[in-house]
Each structure stands twice: as structure tokens, then as C-alpha cells.
N, C-alpha and C positions, 0 to 999 in steps of 0.2 A: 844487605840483610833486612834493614826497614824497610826496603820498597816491597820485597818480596812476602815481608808478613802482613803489609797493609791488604795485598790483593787475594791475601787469602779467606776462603768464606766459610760459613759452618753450615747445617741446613737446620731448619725450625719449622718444624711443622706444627701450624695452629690448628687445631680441628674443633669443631660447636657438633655434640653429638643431639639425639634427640630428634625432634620432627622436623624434618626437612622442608624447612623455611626460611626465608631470608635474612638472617641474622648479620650484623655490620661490624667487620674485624678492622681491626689499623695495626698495623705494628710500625714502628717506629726507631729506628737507629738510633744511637749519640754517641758517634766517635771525637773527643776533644771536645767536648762542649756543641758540634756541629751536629743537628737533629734530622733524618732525613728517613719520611715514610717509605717503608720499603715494598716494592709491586709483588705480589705474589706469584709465585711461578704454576705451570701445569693444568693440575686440580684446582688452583687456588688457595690450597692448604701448606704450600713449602714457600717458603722466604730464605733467603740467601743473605744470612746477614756477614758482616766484616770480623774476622775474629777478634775477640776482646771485646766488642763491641756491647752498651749496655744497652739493653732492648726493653721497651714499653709498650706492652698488649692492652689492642682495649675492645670488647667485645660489646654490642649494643643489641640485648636481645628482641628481636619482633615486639611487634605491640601483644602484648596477651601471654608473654613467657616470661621467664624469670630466668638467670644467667645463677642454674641453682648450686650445682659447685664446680671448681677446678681442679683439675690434676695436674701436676706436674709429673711426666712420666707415669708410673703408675699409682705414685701416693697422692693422694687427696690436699691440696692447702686445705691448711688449717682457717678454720675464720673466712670461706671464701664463698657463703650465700651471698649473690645479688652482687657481688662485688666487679667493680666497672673495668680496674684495669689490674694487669699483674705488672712487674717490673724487674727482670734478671741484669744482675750485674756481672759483667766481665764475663761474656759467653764466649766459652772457649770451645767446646765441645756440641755436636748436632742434638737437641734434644725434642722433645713433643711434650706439648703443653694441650690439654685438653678439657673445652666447655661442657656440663653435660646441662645442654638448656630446658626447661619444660614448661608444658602449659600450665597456667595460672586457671585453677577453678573456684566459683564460689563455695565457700561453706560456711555455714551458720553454728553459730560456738556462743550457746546461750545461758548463762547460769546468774540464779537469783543475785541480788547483791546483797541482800540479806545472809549475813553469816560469812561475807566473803569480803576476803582480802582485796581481791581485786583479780578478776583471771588472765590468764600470760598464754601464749598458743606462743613455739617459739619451734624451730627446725633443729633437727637431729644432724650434726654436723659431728661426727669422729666419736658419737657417743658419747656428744658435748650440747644440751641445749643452751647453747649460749646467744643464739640470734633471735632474735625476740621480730616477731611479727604485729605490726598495727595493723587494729581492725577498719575497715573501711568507716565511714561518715555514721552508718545506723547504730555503730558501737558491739554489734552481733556478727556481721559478715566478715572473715577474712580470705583473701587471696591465695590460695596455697596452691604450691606445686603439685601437679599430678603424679600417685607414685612417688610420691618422697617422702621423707620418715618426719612425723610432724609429734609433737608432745604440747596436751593439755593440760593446763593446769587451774584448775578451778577457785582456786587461793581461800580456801577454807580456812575458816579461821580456827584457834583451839577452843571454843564453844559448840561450835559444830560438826558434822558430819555430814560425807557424803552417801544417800540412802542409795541411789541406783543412777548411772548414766543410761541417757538414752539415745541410740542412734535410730535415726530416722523414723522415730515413733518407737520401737522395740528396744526393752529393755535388752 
């Protein structure tokens, strides 16, 4: 009866949605403490992993993308901008884990510091900005996803007010 459940397998399908680019997947076994990268099968998207087995994804998005969230099946992890690896325990059952990766564009997020707290640009993850974005070297530019839900925050202090944001010159 152990021989027969060791050789049996589940299937895992990783999939990186988004622009179709060369993005760097691993997945990784650990039966008994024993770690063993698993080769992808077909498409390159289904893995055969051992059932029970705990599995270690680890996604390396292109240079110029961002790995902006995960899914597991069709809910969203929680907390999962930019995040390198996932990790399931005790995979019993076939399931699909999915990247949706994007391009990284400049944008410029400029406000006085006069009257300011200090301003935050952080990503819209589950209707949670909770992932907070550093601005590049100039202190103005940041990196953001194309298409992804982005929240600014100007950090105004309670002495002042914000009189009009402006994009791209128009109020």
C-alpha cells in the first residue's frame, strides 16, 4: 500500500499570465526532507508532482516586469505583489497556481514636502494598500505596474490641504 501511494502523482499547473516573455519558473518537490526540481511536462506549464508532496514555486519575472500577484486557483494570495516564491504543503489534490506578471512603467509622483507627511504610492492588493512601493534614486519616479491598481497618497498634513492633483499637466 506505501509503494503504491509513493508512485502516485497530482498534476500542478504553473502558469505566468501577461506578456509573453520569458519569465523563470522552478518548482521544487520535498518528499521526506529529499528536494528534487521537478521538469515540466507538454506546454511547460504542468508538473507531476508525488502526492503529499510539499511544493516550492518560484517565479523570476523578465527584467522590466514585476511578478504583480498570484492566484491560487481562482482566489488571489493575499500579500502576493512581487513576491518570489509560493510554497503548498501536503499536495494532495491537482491544482493551478497562477502569475499575472506585468510591465514595469515609469511614473513620476510629485508633491511639495511643504505640508507633507511624507507621500506613500503603494498597490491595490484585495482592496488592501498594504504593499508600499519605493521610489527610484530621484525620490519622484516610481516603478509601477501597467494596468494595475495603484493608490496615492500625498500625506498631507492636518494644517493643510490638497487644492487640485494634476495629471500630466491637467488638472
Amino acid at each position: 500500500l506505501t509503494c503504491g501511494a509513493q508512485g502516485q502523482k497530482v498534476s500542478l499547473r504553473f502558469l505566468s499570465d501577461g506578456d509573453p516573455v520569458a519569465h523563470k519558473k522552478e518548482v521544487t518537490a520535498i518528499v521526506r526532507g529529499q528536494r528534487t526540481i521537478i521538469t515540466p511536462q507538454g506546454d511547460g506549464s504542468e508538473y507531476l508532482i508525488p502526492v503529499g508532496a510539499n511544493v516550492e514555486l518560484q517565479l523570476t519575472a523578465a527584467d522590466g516586469y514585476v511578478d504583480y500577484l498570484w492566484f491560487d486557483g481562482d482566489k488571489e494570495i493575499s500579500r502576493s505583489y512581487n513576491l518570489k516564491s509560493y510554497e503548498i504543503q501536503n499536495l494532495t489534490t491537482s491544482k493551478t497556481i497562477r502569475v499575472d506578471c506585468r510591465k514595469l512603467i515609469p511614473v513620476k509622483f510629485i508633491c511639495p514636502a511643504e505640508g507633507s507627511k511624507g507621500k506613500e504610492v503603494n498597490i491595490d492588493e484585495q482592496d488592501d494598500y498594504g504593499t508600499g512601493i519605493a521610489p527610484e534614486a530621484d525620490g519622484d519616479t516610481y516603478m509601477l505596474p501597467l494596468q494595475g491598481s495603484v493608490y496615492f497618497d500625498s500625506g498631507v498634513d492636518d494644517n493643510h490641504f490638497v487644492l487640485r492633483w494634476l495629471l500630466n499637466g491637467g488638472a
